[in-house]
C-alpha positions in Angstrom: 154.0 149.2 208.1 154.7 145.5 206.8 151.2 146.0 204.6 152.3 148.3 202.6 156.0 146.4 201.7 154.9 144.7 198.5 153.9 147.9 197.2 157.1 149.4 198.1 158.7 146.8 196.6 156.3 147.2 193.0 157.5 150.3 192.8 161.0 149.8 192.9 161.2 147.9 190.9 159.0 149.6 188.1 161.7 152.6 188.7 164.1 150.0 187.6 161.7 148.9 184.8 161.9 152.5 183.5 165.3 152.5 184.1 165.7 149.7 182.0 164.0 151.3 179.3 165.7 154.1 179.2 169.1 152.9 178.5 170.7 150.7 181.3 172.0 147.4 181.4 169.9 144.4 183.2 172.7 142.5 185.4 172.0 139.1 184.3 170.1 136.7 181.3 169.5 133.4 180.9 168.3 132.3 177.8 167.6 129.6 175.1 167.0 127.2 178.0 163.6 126.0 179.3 162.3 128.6 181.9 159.6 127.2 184.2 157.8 130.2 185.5 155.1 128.1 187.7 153.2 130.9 187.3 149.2 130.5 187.4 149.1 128.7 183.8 152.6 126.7 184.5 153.4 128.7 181.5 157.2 127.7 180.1 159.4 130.7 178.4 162.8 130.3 177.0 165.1 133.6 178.4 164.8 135.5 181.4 166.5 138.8 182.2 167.1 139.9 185.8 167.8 143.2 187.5 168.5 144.5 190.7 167.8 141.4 192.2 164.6 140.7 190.6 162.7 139.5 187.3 163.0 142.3 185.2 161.2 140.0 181.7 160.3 136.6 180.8 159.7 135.4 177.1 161.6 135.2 173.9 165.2 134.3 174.0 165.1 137.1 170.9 163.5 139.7 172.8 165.4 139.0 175.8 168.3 139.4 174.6 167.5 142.9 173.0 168.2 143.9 177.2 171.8 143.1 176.9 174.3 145.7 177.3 178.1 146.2 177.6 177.6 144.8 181.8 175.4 142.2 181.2 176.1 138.8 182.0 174.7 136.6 179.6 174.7 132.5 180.1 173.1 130.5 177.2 171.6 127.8 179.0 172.0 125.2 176.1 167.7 123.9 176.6 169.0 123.3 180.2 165.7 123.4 182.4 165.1 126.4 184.9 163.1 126.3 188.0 162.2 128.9 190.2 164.7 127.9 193.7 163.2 125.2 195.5 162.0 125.9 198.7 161.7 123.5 202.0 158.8 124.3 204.4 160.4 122.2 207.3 163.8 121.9 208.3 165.7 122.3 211.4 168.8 124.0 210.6 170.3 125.6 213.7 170.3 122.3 215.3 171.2 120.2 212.3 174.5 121.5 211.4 175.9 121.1 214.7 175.3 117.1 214.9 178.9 116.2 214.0 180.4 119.5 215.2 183.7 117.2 217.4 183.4 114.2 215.7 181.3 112.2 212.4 178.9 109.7 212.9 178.7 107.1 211.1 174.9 105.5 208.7 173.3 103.2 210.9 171.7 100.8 209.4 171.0 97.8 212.2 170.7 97.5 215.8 174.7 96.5 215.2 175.4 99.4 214.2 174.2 101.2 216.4 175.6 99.3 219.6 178.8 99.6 217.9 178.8 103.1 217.3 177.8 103.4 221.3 181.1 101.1 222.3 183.2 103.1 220.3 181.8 106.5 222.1 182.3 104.7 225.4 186.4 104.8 225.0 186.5 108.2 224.1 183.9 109.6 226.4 185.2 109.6 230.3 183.3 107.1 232.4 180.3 108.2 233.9 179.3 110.5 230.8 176.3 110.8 228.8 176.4 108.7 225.1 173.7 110.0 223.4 172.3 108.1 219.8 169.5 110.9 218.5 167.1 110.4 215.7 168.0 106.9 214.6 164.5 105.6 213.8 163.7 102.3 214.4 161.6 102.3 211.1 165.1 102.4 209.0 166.8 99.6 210.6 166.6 96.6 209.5 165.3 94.7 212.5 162.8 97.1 212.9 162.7 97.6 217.0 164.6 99.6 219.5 167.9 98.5 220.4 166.8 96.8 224.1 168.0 97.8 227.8 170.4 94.7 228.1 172.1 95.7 225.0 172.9 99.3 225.6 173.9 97.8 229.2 176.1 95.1 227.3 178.1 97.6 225.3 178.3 100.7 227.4 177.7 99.7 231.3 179.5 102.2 233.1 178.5 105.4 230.8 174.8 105.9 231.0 172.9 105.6 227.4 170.1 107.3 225.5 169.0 106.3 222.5 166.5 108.9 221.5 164.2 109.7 218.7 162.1 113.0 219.5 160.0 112.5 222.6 160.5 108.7 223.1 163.9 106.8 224.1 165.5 103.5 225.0 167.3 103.9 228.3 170.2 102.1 229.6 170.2 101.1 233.2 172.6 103.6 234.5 170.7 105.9 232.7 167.5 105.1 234.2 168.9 105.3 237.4 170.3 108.5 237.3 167.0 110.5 236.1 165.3 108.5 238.7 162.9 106.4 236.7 161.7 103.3 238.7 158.9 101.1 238.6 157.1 103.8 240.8 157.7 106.3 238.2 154.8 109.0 237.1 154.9 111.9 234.9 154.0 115.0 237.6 154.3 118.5 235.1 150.9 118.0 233.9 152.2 116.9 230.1 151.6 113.2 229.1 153.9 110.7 228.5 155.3 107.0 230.7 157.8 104.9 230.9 156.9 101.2 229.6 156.6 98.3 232.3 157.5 95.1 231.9 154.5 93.1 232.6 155.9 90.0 234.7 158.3 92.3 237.2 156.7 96.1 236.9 160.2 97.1 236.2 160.7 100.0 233.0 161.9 98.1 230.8 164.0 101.4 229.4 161.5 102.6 226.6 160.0 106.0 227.1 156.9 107.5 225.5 157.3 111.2 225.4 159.7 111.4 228.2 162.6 112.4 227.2 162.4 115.7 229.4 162.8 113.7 232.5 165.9 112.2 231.5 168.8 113.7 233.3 171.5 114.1 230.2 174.6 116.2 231.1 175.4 118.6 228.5 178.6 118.5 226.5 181.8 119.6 228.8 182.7 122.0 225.4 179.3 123.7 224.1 179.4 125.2 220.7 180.4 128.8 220.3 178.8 131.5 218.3 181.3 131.3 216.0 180.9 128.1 216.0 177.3 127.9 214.9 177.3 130.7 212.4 180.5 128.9 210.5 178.3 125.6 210.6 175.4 127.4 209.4 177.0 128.8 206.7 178.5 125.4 205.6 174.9 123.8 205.6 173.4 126.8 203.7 176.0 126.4 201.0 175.0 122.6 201.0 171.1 124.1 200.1 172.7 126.0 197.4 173.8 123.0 195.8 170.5 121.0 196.1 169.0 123.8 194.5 167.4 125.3 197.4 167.1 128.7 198.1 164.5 129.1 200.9 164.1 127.2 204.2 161.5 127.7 207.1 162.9 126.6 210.4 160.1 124.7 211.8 160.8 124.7 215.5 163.1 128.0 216.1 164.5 128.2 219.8 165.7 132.3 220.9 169.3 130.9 220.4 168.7 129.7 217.4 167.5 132.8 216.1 170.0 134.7 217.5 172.5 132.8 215.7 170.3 133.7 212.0 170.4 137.1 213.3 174.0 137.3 213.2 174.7 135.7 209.6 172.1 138.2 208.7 173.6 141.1 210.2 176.7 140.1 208.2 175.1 140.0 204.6 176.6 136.6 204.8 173.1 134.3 204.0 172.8 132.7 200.9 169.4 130.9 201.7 166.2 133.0 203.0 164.9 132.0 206.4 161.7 132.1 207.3 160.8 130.7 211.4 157.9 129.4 213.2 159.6 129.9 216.6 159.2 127.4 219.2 156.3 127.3 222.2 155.9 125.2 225.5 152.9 123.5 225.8 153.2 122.4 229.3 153.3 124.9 232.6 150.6 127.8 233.0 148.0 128.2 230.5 148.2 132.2 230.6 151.9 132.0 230.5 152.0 129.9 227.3 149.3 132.6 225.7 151.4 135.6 226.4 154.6 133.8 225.2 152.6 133.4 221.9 151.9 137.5 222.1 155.2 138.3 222.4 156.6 136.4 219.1 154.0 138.9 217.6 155.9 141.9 218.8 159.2 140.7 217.5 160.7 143.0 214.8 161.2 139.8 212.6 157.6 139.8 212.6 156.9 143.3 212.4 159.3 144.1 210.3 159.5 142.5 206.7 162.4 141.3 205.8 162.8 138.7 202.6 166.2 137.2 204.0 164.9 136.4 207.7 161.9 136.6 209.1 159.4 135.0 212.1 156.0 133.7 210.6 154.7 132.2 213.7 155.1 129.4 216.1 155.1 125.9 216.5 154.5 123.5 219.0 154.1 119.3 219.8 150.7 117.6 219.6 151.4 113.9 219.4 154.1 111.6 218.9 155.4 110.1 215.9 155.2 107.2 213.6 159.0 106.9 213.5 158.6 106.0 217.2 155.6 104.5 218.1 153.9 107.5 219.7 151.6 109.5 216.9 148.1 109.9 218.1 146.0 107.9 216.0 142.1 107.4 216.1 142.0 103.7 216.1 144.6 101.5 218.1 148.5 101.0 217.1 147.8 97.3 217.7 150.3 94.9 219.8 153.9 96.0 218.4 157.0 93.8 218.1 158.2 96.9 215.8 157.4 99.4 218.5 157.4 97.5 221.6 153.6 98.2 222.3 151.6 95.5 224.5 148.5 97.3 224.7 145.9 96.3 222.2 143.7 99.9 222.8 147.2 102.3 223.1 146.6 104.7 220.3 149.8 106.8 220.9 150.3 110.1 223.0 148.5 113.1 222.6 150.5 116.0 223.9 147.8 118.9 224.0 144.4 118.6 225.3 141.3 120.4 223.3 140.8 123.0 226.2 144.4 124.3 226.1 144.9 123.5 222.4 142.0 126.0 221.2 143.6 128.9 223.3 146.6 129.0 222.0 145.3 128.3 218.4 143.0 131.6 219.4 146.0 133.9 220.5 148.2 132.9 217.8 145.6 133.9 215.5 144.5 137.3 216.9 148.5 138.0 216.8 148.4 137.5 213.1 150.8 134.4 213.3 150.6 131.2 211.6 150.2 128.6 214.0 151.5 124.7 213.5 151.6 121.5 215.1 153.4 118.6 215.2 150.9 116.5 214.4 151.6 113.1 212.9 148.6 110.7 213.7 144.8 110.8 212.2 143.9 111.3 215.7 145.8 114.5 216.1 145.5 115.8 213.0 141.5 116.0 213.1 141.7 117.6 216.7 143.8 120.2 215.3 141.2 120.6 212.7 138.6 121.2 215.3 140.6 123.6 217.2 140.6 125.6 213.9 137.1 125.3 212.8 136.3 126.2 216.5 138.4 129.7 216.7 137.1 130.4 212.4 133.6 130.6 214.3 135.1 133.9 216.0 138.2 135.0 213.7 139.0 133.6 210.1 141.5 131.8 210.6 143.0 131.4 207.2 144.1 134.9 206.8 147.0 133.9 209.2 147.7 130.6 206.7 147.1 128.6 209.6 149.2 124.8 209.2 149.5 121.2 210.6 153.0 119.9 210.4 153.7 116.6 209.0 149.6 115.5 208.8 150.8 112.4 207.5 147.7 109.9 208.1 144.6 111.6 207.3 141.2 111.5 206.1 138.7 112.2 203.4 137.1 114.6 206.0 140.6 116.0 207.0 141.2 116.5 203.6 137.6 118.3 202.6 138.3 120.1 206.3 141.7 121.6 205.5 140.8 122.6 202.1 137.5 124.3 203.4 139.1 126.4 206.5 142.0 127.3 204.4 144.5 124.7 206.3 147.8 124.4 204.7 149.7 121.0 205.4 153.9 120.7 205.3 154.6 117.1 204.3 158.0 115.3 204.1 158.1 112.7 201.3 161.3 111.2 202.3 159.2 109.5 204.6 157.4 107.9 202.5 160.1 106.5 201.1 162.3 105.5 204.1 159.3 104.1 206.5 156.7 102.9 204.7 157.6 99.1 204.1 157.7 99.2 208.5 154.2 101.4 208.2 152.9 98.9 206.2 154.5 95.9 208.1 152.7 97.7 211.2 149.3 98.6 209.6 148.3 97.1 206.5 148.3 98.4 203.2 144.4 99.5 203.8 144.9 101.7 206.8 147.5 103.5 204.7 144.6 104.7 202.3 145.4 108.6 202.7 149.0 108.2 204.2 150.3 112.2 202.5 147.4 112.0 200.2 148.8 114.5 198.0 146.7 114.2 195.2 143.9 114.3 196.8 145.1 117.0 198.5 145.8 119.1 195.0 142.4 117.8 193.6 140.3 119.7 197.1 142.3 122.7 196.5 144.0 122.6 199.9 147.7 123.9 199.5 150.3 121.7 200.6 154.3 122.4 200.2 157.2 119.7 200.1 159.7 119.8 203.2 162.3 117.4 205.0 162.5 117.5 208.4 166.4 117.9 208.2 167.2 117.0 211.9 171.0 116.0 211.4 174.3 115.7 209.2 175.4 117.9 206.5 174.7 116.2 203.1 171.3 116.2 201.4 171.5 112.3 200.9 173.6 111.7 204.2 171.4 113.4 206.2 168.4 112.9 208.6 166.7 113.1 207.3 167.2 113.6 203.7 166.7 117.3 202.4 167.3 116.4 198.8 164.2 117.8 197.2 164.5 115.5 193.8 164.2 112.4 196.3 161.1 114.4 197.5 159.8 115.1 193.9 160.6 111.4 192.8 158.8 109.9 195.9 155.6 112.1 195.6 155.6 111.1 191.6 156.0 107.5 192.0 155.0 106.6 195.6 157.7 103.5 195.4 159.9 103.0 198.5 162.5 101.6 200.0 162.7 98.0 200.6 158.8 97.8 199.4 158.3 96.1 196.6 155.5 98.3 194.8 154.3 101.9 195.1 151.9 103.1 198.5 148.7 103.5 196.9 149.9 105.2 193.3 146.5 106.6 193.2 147.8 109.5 195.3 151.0 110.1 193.2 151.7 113.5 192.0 152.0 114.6 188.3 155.5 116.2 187.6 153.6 119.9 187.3 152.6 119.3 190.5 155.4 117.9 191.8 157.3 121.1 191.3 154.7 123.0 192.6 154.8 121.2 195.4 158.5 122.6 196.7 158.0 126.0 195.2 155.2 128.0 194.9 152.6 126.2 197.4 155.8 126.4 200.1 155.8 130.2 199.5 152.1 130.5 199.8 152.4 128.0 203.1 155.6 130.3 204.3 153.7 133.6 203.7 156.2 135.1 200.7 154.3 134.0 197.5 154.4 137.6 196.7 157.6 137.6 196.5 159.0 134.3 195.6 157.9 131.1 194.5 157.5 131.7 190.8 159.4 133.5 187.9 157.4 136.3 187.2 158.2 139.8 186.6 158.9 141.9 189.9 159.5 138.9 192.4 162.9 138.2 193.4 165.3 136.3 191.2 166.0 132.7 193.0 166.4 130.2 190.4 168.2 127.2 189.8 169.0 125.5 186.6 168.9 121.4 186.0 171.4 119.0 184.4 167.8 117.1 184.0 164.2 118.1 182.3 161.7 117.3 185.2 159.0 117.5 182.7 159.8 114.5 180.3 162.5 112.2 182.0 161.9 108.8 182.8 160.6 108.1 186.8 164.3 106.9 188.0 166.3 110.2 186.9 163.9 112.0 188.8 166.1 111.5 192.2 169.5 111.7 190.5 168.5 115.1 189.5 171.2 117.9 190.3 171.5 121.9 190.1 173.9 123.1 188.2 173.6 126.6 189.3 171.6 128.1 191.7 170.6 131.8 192.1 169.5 133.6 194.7 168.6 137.6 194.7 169.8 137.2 191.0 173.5 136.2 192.7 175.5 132.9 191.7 175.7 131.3 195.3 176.2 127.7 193.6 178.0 126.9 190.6 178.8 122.8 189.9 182.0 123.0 188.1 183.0 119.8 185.8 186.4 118.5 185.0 187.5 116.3 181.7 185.4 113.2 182.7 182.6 114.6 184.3 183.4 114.8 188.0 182.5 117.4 190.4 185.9 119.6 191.2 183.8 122.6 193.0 185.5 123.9 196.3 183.7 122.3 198.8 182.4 119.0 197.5 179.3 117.5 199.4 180.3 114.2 201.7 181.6 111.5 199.5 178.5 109.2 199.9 178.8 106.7 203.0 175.9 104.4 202.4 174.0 102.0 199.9 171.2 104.1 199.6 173.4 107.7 198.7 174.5 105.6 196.1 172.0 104.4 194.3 170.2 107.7 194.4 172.9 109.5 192.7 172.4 106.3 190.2 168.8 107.1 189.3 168.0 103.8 191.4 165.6 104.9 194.3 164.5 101.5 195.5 166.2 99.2 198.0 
């Protein structure tokens, strides 16, 4: 049924085309303003007339504006620049907008911030009960390590501590006693993963490398409610809006989750489209894990088209990451300070192995799903690049738009790989510019060579889309990690960094064409919708947002300050920034006054540290 959808869709809306013609009123134009169409020429009109929820005409601001009628809204955009709404093809928003659901938490910046954010959690929180610090990444404070055992036994010794980023985690003692991790300790569930030793006593010395499952955290005495998550939802989506982004794909989808979209959706109440790779166990019975892929396939958000919510495929953990010492890389990490490693051949943790990895590759692919990895390390994006060229001997795989999440160090022959088998890659800039003086500090500037090689990417005609990996926090400068899609843009345009004194290998910077591109129409071919969005063309739906800034010919450092000033979706307002006598923001619901140095001096134009 879902093939024929986009044809359904033509022709409604060449009935409205017709209707249109003969007579009736288009609901909404924009004109005299600078229309970026990103369409296959990057072609650049001045009005556009919407209808029904769609382009109805782009061109002219004369002939445009021969469309209006008496119930036309008409908005002269005064050369105000118009994109087509940004899209973010990783994100995590059902878990995101919950982080500071019963109380804020505060930037953390050092290891003293951290220890004194877990001393303040240890008066409120009853003794004996979990203090959890998630996805503070060693990479972004300043000393560059984790914070150790004897501190987070120092500030918090009667409440057991985790200090967690993804897979890996600094334990406290109490905390390592109660999930029972000892010297003698071994991971038994057939995953990988292990708890570092200290050399001279064989004792763990707290840090564990994918084994966060085996720690024994209570959950909160006061879970979130549905209500609860939907009104949290709805705040973060607004908070899109007014970043200018109109589609999301959640990248690692549990059933709750979904269940939770299901129910804004029921309601009519989203103002951002959704699109989910839900989330699959790699550990446990081989056959069990390949049926649980089947069954995503038979889900009515699969089946089904829908343009506000809907399942792509799945996603699942191949390696570790390079915010925690753990992505899976072909040549050794080297000895760490940074990362606490003290073996010269440990090259990180690979999750899968090849003989369960091409299976569930396989299923995914006969199920018509798109299939992605997390897959951070050289080492673990070229075995997911076998696994593909392996199953494209049987089935092509690129029909399903098969992906590698993150693929941040690659290759030449990754790149030439991907763009031959049709691999699409969903790449977070932000990290670029957060991490790469520790990278650097870790690796050299050499081995960094094709860290998100975008260009090179662009130039062997492999599609790759902007994203975030928005873990935490409401607030796209505020949170972790950053979903502001003009930091992205700025980052991928000018490689600089924070706290690095010159650009990471300019050579791969984008151009400002692509750049844009880069968080619209490659994410909706990467997210399966370019049909439909992506691009202001006639008969695809009408999400837009319009600029306070022209992408195309500011200087570098107002790239990053840019801001929407309204933001469309299905041809609706959903955003409107509102200004008062001297220029200050007086919407409803103002974002989070900015908390830290670096909010700051984005919203300045200054993206460096």
């Amino acid at each position: 049924m879902n093939r024929f959808l986009p044809y359904i869709a033509s022709c409604c809306w060449l009935l409205g085309f017709v209707t249109t013609a003969c007579g009736a009123d288009v609901d909404l134009i924009l004109h005299h303003g600078k229309i970026v169409t990103v369409d296959e020429r990057f072609s650049i009109r001045e009005a556009i007339a919407v209808q029904a929820g769609r382009v109805f005409q782009v061109g002219r601001s004369a002939e445009v504006l021969k469309l209006r009628g008496p119930r036309t809204e008409v908005v002269d955009l005064h050369g105000r620049l118009v994109l087509p709404g940004l899209m973010d093809s990783h994100m995590h928003p059902a878990n995101a907008c919950l982080t500071e659901l019963d109380h804020a938490i505060p930037p953390m910046e050092n290891i003293q911030d951290v220890l004194d954010y877990i001393h303040a959690r240890s008066r409120v929180v009853e003794e004996g009960g979990w203090i959890e610090v998630r996805q503070v990444f060693i990479t972004r404070l300043r000393e560059q390590r984790y914070p150790t055992r004897a501190e987070l036994d120092r500030v918090a010794p009667k409440h057991p501590v985790i200090f967690a980023t993804g897979p890996d985690a600094s334990l406290n003692s109490l905390a390592l006693q109660l999930s029972g991790i000892d010297r003698d300790f071994k991971v038994t569930d057939g995953g990988s993963g292990f708890a570092e030793k200290d050399p001279r006593t064989g004792e763990p010395t707290g840090i564990l490398r994918n084994g966060t499952r085996y720690v024994k955290v209570m959950s909160a005495p006061h879970p979130p409610s549905r209500a609860d998550k939907t009104r949290r939802l709805k705040e973060l989506f607004a908070d899109y809006n007014s970043a200018g982004i109109t589609s999301v794909c959640d990248r690692d989808a549990g059933l709750d989750d979904i269940e939770t979209y299901r129910e804004v959706r029921a309601r009519g109440e989203l103002t951002v489209r959704v699109h989910v790779s839900q989330h699959i166990e790699s550990i446990g019975s081989l056959t069990n894990i390949l049926e649980s892929i089947r069954l995503v396939s038979r889900d009515p958000l699969f089946k089904n088209r829908d343009d506000w919510l809907r399942i792509i495929g799945i996603k699942t953990y191949l390696d570790g990451g390079m915010l925690t010492g753990s992505a899976f890389m072909r040549q050794p990490w080297g000895v760490s300070e940074i990362y606490s490693i003290r073996d010269p051949d440990y090259r990180g943790v690979r999750f899968i192995s090849q003989g369960r990895l091409v299976p569930m590759v396989r299923a995914a692919v006969e199920s018509g799903l798109q299939f992605t990895a997390h897959s951070v390390g050289d080492g673990a994006v070229h075995a997911l690049l076998d696994a593909y060229a392996e199953v494209d001997q049987e089935l092509p795989v690129r029909k399903t738009r098969p992906c590698i999440s993150h693929s941040n160090f690659m290759s030449e022959e990754a790149i030439a790989r991907a763009a031959r088998l049709g691999v699409m890659m969903d790449i977070q800039p932000a990290w670029l510019y957060l991490d790469a003086h520790t990278l650097v500090k870790q690796f050299g500037y050499d081995r960094l060579r094709y860290f998100q090689p975008l260009r090179s990417l662009f130039e062997a005609g492999a599609v790759a889309g902007g994203g975030s990996d928005h873990m935490q926090k409401i607030g796209s400068l505020r949170s972790v990690n950053p979903y502001n899609p003009f930091l992205g843009m700025a980052t991928a345009v000018t490689r600089r960094t924070k706290r690095y004194e010159k650009p990471l290998h300019p050579e791969e910077a984008l151009t400002r064409e692509q750049a844009i591109r880069f968080y619209t129409i490659n994410n909706a071919r990467i997210l399966g919708c370019d049909d439909q969005l992506g691009s202001i063309e006639p008969g695809k739906l009408a999400d837009l947002v319009v600029l306070d800034t022209d992408l195309l010919t500011c200087a570098d450092k107002k790239i990053a300050a840019t801001q929407a000033l309204q933001t469309y979706v299905n041809g609706k307002l959903v955003y409107a920034r509102r200004h008062g006598a001297h220029g200050a923001d007086t919407r409803k619901s103002p974002r989070p006054t900015p908390v830290s140095r670096f909010e700051s001096q984005v919203e300045q134009g200054a993206v460096q540290d």
